[in-house]
C-alpha angles and dihedrals in degrees: 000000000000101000094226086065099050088046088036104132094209134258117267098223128039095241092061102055106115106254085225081059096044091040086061098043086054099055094047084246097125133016112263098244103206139022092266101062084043094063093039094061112124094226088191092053090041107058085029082071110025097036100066091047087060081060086247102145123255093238094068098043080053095056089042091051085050093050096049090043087059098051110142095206102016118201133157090246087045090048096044096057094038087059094045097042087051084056100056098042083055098054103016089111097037132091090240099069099092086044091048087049091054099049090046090050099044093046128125097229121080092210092051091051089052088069088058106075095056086068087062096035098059101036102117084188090068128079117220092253093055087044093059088047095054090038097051097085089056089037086062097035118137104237118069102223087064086045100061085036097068100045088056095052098052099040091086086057101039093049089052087049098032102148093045092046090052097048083061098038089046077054087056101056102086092051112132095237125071092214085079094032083058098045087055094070101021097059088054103042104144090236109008118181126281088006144096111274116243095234091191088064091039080061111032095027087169093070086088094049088109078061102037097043092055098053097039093113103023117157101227126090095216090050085048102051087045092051094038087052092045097059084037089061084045097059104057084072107021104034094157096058096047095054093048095052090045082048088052096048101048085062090044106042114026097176133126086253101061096042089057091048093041081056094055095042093062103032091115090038097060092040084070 
């Protein structure tokens, strides 16, 4: 592989990435690296040419090319969960489900790894605490389009199940890698981005403190600014609680890591 398209840094718009560099993405040979790439990749031509390698018939990837082809309001989120829900509808009741979640997960390509989770998500079968086991191996992966995928796949099933859900993620958060420490808080943010809000948390916001108390002064920039956007979701409806806990906080934690995710927490509050 030609070494300035591995290193490559990504186009900013769409038209100027490099046809050799679409041509691959397409194909599942090399990761998308940047937001832009993400949202260029060609689905259709994608799973046309990955899928049948997988051993997956021609005839599904044909009915999934037809039904991305007749979205009403395409998107690459709306295509990606079209394609994985349509997965797992295909193999929920067959003894290769948990083999064709294995070979999504464990591909090369990022786009192809986004279609995984939806496998988990919508397995009724699975707890949610089955659900986050299968699931840690996306939740740490290494690209950050899987990475938001995931958290939004599994959100339907984490808020139905939300105690359970806590007393796992409290348990992850004290994972080495800040990949699971993130997914902990941003999978339950009251109100997240693109997704349904979690009105019990937009409520009873103290019911993640488990969560919450355990990533206060965590050293990583990408754990803080979750941390830092979830309290500020929480305060558009529970300001009281998020400026006592910050208060609390502040006395407790006096470290340049709580005072960057305190910050954060009450950015709409002192706008105010």
């Amino acid at each position: 592989m030609n070494p300035e398209i591995l290193n490559r840094k990504g186009a900013r718009k769409v038209e100027d990435i490099p046809q050799a560099v679409l041509s691959l993405l397409n194909k599942g040979e090399i990761e998308t690296v940047n937001l832009t790439e993400w949202l260029a990749i060609d689905h259709a031509q994608l799973i046309q040419t990955v899928f049948p390698a997988l051993g997956m018939d021609w005839e599904l990837v044909e009915r999934i090319s037809n039904e991305i082809a007749l979205q009403k309001k395409p998107s690459t989120m709306n295509t990606t969960k079209l394609v994985g829900a349509a997965l797992y509808k295909h193999y929920a009741n067959t003894a290769e489900l948990d083999s064709v979640l294995d070979k999504l997960s464990s591909h090369k390509s990022d786009t192809i790894r986004c279609y995984a989770p939806f496998l988990i998500g919508l397995n009724e079968r699975l707890s949610i605490s089955e659900k986050l086991t299968k699931a840690l191996r996306l939740v740490a992966d290494k690209h950050f389009g899987v990475r938001e995928v995931i958290w939004l796949a599994l959100r339907p099933a984490i808020e139905a199940d939300l105690d359970e859900a806590i007393e796992v993620l409290t348990e992850w958060t004290q994972s080495k890698d800040e990949n699971v420490r993130r997914f902990t808080t941003e999978a339950t943010r009251p109100r997240g981005v693109w997704c349904k809000h979690i009105e019990r948390l937009k409520e009873s916001p103290e019911i993640a403190l488990p969560i919450l108390e355990q990533l206060k002064s965590d050293t990583s920039k990408y754990v803080q600014d979750s941390v830092g956007n979830w309290l500020n979701d929480a305060s558009k409806s529970k300001p009281e609680f998020v400026i006592k806990l910050c208060d609390k906080w502040s006395k407790a934690s006096p470290t340049t890591a709580t005072e960057k995710i305190v910050k954060r927490a009450k950015r709409s509050i002192d706008k105010k």
